[in-house]
C-alpha positions in Angstrom: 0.6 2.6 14.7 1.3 0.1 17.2 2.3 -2.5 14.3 4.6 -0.1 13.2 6.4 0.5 15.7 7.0 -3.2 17.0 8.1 -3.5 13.6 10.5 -0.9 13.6 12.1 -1.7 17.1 12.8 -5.5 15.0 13.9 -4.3 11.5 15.4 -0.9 13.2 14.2 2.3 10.7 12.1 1.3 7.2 14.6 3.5 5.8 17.8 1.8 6.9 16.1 -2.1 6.1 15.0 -0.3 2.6 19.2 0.7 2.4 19.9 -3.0 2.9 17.7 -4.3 0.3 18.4 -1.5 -1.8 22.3 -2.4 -1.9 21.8 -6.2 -1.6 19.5 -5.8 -5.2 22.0 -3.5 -6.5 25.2 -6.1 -6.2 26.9 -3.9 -3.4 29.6 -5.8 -1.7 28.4 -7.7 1.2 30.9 -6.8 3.8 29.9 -3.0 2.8 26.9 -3.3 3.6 27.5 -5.1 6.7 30.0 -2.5 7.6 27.8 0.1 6.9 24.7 -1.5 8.9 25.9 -4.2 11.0 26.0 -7.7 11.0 22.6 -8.8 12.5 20.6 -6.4 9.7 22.1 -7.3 7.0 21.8 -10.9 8.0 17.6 -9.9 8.8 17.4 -8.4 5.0 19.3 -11.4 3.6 16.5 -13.7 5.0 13.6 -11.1 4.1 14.8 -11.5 0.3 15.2 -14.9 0.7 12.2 -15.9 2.4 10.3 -13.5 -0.4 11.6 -14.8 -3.3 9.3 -16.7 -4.5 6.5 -13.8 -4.4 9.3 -11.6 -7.0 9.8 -14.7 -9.2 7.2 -15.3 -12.1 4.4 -17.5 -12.0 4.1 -20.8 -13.9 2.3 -20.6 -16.9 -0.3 -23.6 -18.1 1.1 -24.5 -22.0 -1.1 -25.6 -24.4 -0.1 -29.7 -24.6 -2.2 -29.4 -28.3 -4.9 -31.6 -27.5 -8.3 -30.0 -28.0 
């Protein structure tokens, strides 16, 4: 519980930061959502999604190069 709530006191509610992403996936205009949420956490889920990417994006896949 403590995790949690260190966690919370940096990303603010999980359901706000799950707002962000939610509208930042979903092509919402960026000055809504900062608006909306404020500067600082939209600029927090900006680098979340960014720093994440790479564990959303598809892995590489070996191809066959014919020799057998």
């Amino acid at each position: 519980m403590l995790f949690r709530s260190n966690k919370e006191k940096l990303l603010g509610s999980f359901e706000v930061i799950d707002q962000i992403l939610w509208a930042l996936e979903n092509n919402i205009a960026r000055n809504e959502i900062r608006r909306k949420f404020g500067d600082e956490r939209t600029e927090f889920a900006l680098s979340l999604l960014e720093h994440s990417r790479h564990m959303r994006e598809s892995p590489y896949s070996i191809r066959d190069s014919g020799e057998n």
